[in-house]
N, C-alpha and C positions, 0 to 999 in steps of 0.2 A: 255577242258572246266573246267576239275576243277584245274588245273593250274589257269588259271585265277580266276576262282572264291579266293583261295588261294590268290593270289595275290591284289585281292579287299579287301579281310579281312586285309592284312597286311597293305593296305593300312590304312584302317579305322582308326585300333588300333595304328596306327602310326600319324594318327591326334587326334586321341584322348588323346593319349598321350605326343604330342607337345601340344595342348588346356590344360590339365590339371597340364603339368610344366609351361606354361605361367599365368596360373590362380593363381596357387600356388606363383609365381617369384612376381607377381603384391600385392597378399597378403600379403610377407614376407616384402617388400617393402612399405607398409602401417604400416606394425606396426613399422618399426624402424623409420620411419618417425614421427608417431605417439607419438614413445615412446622419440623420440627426445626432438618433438615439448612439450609432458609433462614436461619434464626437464626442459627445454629451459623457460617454463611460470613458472614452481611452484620456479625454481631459482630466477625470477624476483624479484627484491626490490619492496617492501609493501608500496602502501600508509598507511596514519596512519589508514584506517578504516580493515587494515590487507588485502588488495585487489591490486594483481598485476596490473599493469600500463592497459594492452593490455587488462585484463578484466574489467578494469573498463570504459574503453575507448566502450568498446560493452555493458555496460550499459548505459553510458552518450547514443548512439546511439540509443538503444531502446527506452529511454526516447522519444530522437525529433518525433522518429517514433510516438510512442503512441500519444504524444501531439498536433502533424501535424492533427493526424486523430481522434482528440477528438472533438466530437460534441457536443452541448447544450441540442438539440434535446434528445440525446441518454439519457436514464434510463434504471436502472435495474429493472428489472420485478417485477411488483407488485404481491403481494400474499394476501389471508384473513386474517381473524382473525385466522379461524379455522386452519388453515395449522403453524402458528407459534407455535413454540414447547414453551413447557409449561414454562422451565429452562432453559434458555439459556446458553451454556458454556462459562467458564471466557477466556477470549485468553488472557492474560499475568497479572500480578500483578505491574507491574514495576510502583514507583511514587506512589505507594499504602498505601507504609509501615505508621504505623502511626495511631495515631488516627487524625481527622480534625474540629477542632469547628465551625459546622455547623451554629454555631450561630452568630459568626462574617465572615463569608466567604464571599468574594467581590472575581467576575471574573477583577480583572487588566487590562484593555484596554488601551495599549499605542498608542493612538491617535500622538503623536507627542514628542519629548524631553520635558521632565518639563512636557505633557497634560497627566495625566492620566484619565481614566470615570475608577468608579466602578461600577459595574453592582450587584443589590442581585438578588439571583434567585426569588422573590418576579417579582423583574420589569421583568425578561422575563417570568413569568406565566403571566404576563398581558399581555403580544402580546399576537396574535393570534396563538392557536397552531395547528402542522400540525403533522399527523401521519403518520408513512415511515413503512412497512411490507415489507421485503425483502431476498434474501437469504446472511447470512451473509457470508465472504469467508476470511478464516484462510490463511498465506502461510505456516503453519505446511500442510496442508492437506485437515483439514475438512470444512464444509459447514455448516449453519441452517438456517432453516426461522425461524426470529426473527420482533419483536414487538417494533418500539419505538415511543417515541411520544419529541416532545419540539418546540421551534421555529427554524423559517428557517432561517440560520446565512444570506440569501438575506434580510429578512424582520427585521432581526434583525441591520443591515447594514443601511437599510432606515429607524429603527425609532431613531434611533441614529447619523445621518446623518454624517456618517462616508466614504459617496462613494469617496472625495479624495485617502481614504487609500487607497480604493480597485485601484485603479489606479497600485499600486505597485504588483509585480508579483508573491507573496507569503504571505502569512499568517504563523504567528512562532504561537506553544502555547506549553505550559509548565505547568507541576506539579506543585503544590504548595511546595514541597520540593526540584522544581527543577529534579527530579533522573531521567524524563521523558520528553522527549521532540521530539517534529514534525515542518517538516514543509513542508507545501502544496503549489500547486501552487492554482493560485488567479480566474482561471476559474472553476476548481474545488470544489473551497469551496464557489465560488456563484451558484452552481447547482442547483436548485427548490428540488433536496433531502437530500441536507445535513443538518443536523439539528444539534443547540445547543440542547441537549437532556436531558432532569430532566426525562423521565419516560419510565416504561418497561412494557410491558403485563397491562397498565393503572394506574401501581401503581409507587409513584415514586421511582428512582432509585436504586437497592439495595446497599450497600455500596461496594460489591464486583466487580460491575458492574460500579462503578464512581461516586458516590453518592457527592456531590448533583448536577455536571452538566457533562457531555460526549460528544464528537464527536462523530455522524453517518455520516458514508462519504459513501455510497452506490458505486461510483463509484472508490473505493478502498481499497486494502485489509484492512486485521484487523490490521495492525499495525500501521495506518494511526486513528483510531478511538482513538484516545486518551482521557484515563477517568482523571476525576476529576481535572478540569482545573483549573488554578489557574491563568495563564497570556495569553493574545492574544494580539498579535503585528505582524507587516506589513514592509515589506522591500524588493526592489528590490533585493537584493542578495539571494542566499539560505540560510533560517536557518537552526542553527543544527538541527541533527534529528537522533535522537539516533541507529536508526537499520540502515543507511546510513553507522553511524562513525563502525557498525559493519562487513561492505561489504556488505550489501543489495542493493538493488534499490531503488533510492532515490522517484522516481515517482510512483513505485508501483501502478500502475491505471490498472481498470478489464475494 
């Protein structure tokens, strides 16, 4: 009897010991694979926004995905007054530099070659304006619920009777200095939340913040909200877009 028992122990620790070089064999096997496949991409040749081929080829992917599954319907959650923090933080300065004479400043609308409309922020406080409360969302990390107010670049669209452009599958805008620039696609930026923005927590916009006009785009990160606009234009192609040319995601949609 205890022979065999003996013999069932040797067993065991004899499977358990083939399970645990097999485990280990499968492991070690993983990371040279691993450590390969690292090499093998960080070698890759760079497109110019510094972004190997094979990874930028799984963000074009993620793009269709998101886009496939982008609904109209869909909003970001609305919040109160009382829930928006008092100071919002700045998420980048970029297109900033500078002072800006408020006093001559026309938003550039390239309606067409040769057609440009100036817009003063006078004529969009005269639309109708609409107030967007939401949680703001950084891709450093953080989050706020933030306060804005302006018109809805949809009703800004129709009192300008600009719906040809939107026809085209992107909207470009740009700094007045040019050092900033985005571009969205054309479902997006007619969403009932996006707003041309002049005001924050009801006052209007502080200079740090994009003074005197800003993108809210709710249904995208913060790199996508571009301050102190200075051109908006339309084109079936993608426009530049500053954090794209840096290896980011061009679509960036939450």
């Amino acid at each position: 009897m205890s022979q065999n028992n003996d013999s069932r122990k040797r067993t065991v620790e004899q499977q358990i010991q083939r399970r645990t070089l097999i485990s280990f064999s499968i492991f070690i096997v993983f990371i040279i694979c691993g450590t390969v496949l690292f090499f093998r991409l960080y070698n890759e040749p760079q497109d110019k926004g510094g972004v190997q081929p094979t990874l930028r080829t799984a963000l074009n992917t993620n793009e269709k995905i998101f886009r496939n599954a982008y609904s109209e319907a869909h909003e970001a959650k609305a919040y109160t007054v009382a829930d928006a923090v008092p100071k919002p933080r700045v998420n980048g300065s970029y297109g900033m530099d500078g002072t800006l004479d408020t006093a001559t400043w026309r938003m550039k609308v390239a309606r067409n070659p040769g057609d440009t409309l100036y817009v003063t922020l006078a004529d969009l406080q005269a639309l109708p304006k609409t107030e967007v409360i939401f949680d703001f969302k950084c891709i450093e990390g953080w989050s706020q619920v933030t306060r804005w107010a302006g018109v809805r670049f949809s009703d800004f669209i129709e009192k300008y009777h600009l719906q040809p452009q939107t026809s085209m599958k992107y909207a470009g805008l740009i700094t007045p200095d040019k050092a900033y620039y985005v571009g969205i696609d054309m479902p997006s930026m007619l969403h009932d939340q996006t707003l041309l923005c002049y005001e924050m927590n009801g006052k209007p916009l502080p200079q740090n913040q994009g003074y005197p006009l800003r993108l809210i785009i709710p249904v995208k990160y913060g790199v996508k909200h571009i301050k102190r606009i200075g051109v908006l234009y339309f084109s079936n192609e993608r426009p530049p877009d500053y954090w794209a040319e840096q290896g980011y995601d061009y679509y960036t949609g939450l």
